[in-house]
C-alpha positions in Angstrom: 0.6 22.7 -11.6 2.8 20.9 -14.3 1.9 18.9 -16.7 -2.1 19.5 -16.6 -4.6 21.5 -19.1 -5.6 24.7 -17.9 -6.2 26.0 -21.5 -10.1 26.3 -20.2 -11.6 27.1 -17.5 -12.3 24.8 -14.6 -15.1 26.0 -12.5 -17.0 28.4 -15.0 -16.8 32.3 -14.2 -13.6 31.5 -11.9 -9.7 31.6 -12.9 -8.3 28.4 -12.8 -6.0 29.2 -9.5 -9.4 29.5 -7.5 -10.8 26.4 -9.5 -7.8 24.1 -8.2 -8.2 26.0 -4.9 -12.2 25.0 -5.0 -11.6 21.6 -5.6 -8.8 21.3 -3.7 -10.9 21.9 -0.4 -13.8 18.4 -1.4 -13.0 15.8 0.8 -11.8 12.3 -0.5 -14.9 11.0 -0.3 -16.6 13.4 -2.8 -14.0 12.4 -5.4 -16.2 9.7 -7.0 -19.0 12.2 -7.5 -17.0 14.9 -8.9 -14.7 12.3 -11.5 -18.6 12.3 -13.3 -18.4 16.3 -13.9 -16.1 16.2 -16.8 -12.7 14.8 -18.2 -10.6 18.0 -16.8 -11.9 17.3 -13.3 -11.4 13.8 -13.3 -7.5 14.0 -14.8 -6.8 16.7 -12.2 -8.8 14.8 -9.1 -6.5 11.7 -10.2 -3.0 13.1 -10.4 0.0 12.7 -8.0 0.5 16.8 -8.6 -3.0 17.5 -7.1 -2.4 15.1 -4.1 0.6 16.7 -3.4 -1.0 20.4 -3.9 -4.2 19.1 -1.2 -1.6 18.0 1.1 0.5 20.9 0.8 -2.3 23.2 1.5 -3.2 21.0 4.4 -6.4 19.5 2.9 -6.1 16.1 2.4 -6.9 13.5 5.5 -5.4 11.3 7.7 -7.4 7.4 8.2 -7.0 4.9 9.9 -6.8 1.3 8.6 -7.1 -1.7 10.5 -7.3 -5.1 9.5 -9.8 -7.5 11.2 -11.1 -10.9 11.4 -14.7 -10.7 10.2 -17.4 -13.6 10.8 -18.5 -15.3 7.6 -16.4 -13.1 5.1 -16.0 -9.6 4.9 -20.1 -9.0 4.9 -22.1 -9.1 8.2 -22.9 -12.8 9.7 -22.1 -15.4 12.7 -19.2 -17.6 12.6 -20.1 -21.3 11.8 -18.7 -24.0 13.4 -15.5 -24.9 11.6 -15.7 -21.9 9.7 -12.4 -20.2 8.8 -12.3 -16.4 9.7 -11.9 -14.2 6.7 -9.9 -10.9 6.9 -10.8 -6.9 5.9 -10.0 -3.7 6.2 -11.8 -1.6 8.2 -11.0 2.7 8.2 -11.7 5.2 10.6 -12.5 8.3 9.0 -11.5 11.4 11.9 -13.5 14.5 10.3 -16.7 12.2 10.7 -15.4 10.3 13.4 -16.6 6.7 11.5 -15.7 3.7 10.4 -16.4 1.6 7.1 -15.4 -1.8 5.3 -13.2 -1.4 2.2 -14.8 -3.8 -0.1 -13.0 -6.8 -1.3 -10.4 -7.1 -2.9 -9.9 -8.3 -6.6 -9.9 -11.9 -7.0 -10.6 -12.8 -3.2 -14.3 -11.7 -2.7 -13.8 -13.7 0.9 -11.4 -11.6 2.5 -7.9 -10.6 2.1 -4.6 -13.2 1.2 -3.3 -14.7 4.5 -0.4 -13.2 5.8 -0.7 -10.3 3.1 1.6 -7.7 3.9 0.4 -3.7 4.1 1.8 -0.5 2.9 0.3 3.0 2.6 1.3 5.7 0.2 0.7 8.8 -1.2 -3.3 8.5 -1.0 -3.2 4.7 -1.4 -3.4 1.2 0.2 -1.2 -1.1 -0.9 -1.6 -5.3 -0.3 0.9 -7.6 -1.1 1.4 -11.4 -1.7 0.0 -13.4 1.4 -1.5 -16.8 1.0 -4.5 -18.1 -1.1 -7.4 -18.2 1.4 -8.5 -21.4 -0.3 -5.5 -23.2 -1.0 -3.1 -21.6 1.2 -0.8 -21.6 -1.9 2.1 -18.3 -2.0 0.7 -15.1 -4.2 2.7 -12.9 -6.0 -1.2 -10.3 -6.2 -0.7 -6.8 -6.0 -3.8 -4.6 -4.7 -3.7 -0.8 -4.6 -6.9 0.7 -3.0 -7.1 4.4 -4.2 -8.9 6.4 -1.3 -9.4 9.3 -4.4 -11.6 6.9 -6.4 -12.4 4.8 -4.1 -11.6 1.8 -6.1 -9.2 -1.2 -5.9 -6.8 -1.8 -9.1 -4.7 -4.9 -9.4 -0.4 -4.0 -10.0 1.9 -5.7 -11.7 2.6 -8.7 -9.8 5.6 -9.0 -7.2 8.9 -11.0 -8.9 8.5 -13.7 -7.0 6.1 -15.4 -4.2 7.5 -14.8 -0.8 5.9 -15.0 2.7 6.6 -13.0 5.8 8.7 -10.4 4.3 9.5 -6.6 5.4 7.8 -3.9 4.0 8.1 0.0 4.0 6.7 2.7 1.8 8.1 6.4 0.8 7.8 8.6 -1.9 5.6 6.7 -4.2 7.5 3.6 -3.8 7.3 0.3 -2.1 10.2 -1.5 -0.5 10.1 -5.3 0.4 13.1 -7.7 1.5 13.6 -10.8 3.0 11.2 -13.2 4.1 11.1 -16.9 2.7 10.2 -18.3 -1.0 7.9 -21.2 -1.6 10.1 -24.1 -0.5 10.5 -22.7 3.3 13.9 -20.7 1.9 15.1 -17.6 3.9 16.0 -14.9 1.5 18.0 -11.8 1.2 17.0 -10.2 -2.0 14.9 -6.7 -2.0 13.0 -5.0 -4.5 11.5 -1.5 -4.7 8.0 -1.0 -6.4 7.4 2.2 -8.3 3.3 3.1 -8.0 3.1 5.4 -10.3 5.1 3.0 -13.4 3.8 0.1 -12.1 6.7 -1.4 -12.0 9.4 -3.2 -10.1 13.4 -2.8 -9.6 15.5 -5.3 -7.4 17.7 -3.3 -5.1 21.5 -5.1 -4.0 20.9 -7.8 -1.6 21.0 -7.7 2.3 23.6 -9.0 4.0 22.2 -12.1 5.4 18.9 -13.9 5.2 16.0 -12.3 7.0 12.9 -14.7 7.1 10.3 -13.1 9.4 11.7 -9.9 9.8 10.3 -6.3 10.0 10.1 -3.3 8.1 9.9 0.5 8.4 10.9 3.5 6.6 12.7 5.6 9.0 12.4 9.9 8.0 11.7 9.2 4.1 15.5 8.4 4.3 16.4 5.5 4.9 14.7 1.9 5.1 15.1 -0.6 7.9 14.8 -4.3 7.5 15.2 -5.5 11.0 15.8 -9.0 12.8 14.7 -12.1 11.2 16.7 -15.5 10.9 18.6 -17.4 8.4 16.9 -21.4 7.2 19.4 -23.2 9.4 18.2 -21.2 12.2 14.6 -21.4 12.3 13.2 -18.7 15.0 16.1 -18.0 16.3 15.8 -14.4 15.6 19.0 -11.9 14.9 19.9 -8.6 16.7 20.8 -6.9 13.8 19.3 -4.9 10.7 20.1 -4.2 6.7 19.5 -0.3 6.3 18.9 0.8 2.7 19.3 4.8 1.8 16.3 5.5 -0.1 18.4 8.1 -2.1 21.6 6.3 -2.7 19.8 3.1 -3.0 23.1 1.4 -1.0 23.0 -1.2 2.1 24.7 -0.6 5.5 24.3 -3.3 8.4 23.1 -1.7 12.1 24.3 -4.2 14.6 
């Protein structure tokens, strides 16, 4: 695989084509172990290339995640009178067939931002913006769970708070558009996330404003941002969608 150090051996005794093919076959959840071995294991247990060479070979796993409303935060506990629910993320894990909490994210040890919006790519779990459980103030957080390390890392923070925006995920990026801005403002600007930069890029606008619409990435191809309504026109919901070629990067409108 390009771009990693195979000038020694990986497993001792083996060539390095059956090391990669040893390590290839651990599931996810021995990663964290394994990152302790050595450098070389870690770097190669980390990188997109070896994702791409476990799923390829039909090694890496399929979960389930599924955000709930948990009693008293994200630990166990009965709900108080008055007490706000908190949210998680619980997983479903097929091989075993079980579930488990994803521990908190970064900065909200309570539950997840209100109204966060969800994305999953390439081995990862992406939150974005939401509401401060607290204050119920607009975020601009970024959270990327890695299911490899099993570890949360904070991104580079979105351009700008918005609520109830669309969201779709292909090929190591993130798509948003739409939703509204901090004053209650329908918008029709989209940007793209790049995971493995950390970094963001705003893509040409859509052709109206979509508050409250969806999102979904349609055959790696193309991304949908469908329905939503314009400020004057609050819940009123349009029959169209903005369609954005995830090559080309252009807009089309699907009435």
């Amino acid at each position: 695989m390009q771009g990693l150090d195979f000038s020694t051996e990986l497993v001792l005794g083996l060539p390095n084509e059956l090391g990669v093919e040893s390590l290839a076959r651990l599931l996810y959840t021995a990663h964290r172990v394994a990152f302790r071995v050595c450098h070389r294991w870690r770097d190669l247990l980390q990188s997109q290339e070896f994702y791409y060479h476990r799923k390829k070979l039909g090694y890496s796993l399929k979960v389930a995640c599924l955000v709930q409303a948990f009693n008293g935060g994200i630990g166990n506990g009965h709900k108080k009178p008055g007490e706000l629910l908190s949210y998680g993320v619980a997983v479903f894990e097929p091989v075993n067939r079980c579930w488990y909490k994803l521990p908190p994210v970064p900065k909200y040890p309570d539950g997840l931002p209100l109204f966060c919006q969800l994305a999953s790519c390439e081995g990862k779990f992406v939150v974005m913006g939401g509401w401060n459980p607290v204050s119920y103030d607009p975020v601009t957080d970024v959270f990327i769970y890695d299911f490899s390390t099993q570890q949360w890392k904070q991104g580079k923070d979105m351009p700008s708070k918005r609520s109830f925006f669309a969201i779709g995920a292909c090929s190591g990026r993130v798509y948003i558009a739409g939703g509204h801005d901090e004053n209650k403002n329908a918008l029709r600007t989209a940007w793209v996330y790049d995971l493995r930069n950390n970094e963001w890029s705003q893509l040409g606008d859509l052709s109206k404003e979509r508050d409250e619409c969806e999102g979904a990435v349609i055959g790696e191809d193309e991304f949908w941002v469908v329905s939503g309504y314009n400020t004057e026109r609050q819940g009123q919901f349009d029959g169209s969608a903005d369609v954005c070629g995830i090559k080309s990067g252009q807009w089309r409108v699907a009435e």
